[in-house]
C-alpha positions as CSV (number, residue, x, y, z in Angstrom):
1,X,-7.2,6.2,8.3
2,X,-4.7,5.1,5.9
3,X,-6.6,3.3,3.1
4,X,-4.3,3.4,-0.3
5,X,-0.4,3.0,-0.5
6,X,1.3,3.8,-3.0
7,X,4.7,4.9,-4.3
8,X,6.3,8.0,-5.9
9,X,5.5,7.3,-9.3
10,X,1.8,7.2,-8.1
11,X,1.5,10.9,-6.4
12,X,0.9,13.2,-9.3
13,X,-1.8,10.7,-10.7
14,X,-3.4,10.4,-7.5
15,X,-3.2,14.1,-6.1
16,X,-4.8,15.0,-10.0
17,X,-7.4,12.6,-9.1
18,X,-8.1,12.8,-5.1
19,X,-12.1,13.2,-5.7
20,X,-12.5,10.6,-7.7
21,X,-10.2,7.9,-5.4
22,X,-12.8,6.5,-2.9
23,X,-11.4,6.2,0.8
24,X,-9.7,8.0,3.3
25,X,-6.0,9.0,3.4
26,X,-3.5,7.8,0.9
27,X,0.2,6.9,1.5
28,X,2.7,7.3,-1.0
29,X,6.1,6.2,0.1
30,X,9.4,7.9,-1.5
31,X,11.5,5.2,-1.6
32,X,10.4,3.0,-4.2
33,X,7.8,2.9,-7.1
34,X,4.1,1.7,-6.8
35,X,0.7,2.2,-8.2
36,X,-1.8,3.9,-5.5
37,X,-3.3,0.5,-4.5
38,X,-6.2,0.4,-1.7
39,X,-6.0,-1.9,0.8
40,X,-9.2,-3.7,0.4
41,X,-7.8,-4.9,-3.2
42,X,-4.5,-6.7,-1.3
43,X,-6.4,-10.0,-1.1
44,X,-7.4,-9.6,-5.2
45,X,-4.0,-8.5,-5.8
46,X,-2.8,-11.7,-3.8
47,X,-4.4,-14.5,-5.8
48,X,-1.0,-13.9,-8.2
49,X,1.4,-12.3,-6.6
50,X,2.2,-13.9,-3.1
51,X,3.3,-10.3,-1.8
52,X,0.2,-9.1,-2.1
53,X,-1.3,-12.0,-0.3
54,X,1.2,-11.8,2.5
55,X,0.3,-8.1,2.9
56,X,-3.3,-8.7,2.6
57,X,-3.0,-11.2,5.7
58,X,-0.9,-8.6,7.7
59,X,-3.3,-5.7,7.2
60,X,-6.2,-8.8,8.4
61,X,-4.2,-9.6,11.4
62,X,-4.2,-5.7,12.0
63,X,-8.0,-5.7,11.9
64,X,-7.9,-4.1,7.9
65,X,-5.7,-1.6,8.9
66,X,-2.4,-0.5,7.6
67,X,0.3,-0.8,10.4
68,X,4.5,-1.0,10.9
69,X,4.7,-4.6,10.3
70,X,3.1,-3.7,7.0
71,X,5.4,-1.0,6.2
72,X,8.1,-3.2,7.4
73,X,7.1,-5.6,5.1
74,X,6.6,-3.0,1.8
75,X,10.3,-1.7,2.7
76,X,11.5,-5.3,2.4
77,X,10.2,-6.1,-1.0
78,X,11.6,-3.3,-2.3
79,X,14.8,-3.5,-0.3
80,X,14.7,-0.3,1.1
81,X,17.0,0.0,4.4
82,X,14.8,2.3,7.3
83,X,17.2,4.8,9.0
């Protein structure tokens, strides 16, 4: 179960620290960069920046799980076009 996402500039820190990252598997996308952020901290994350919070509600909606509409919606913020 998918539990952090993250983006390429996040892959060498997180593969470095693997034990230490609580969880289960962690999703680094190519496409654009983003700290490895866990899912659980979208609603934190959310009180200032209103992506967060919509992501946080779509995870919620998906019973705290990550999902296509949440990809969908990650590739949209950072404008990246799905082939």
């Amino acid at each position: 179960m998918v539990t952090h996402v993250g983006g390429i500039d996040s892959i060498v820190e997180t593969t470095n620290n693997l034990p230490n990252i609580p969880g289960g598997k962690k999703l680094a996308y190519i496409q654009f960069n983003m700290p490895m952020t866990a899912i659980e901290d979208f609603g934190k994350l959310g009180e200032k920046d209103p992506f967060f919070k919509d992501l946080d509600e779509c995870c919620k909606r998906h019973r705290g799980l990550w999902s296509k509409e949440a990809e969908d919606m990650l590739f949209q913020h950072f404008g990246v076009e799905k082939a």
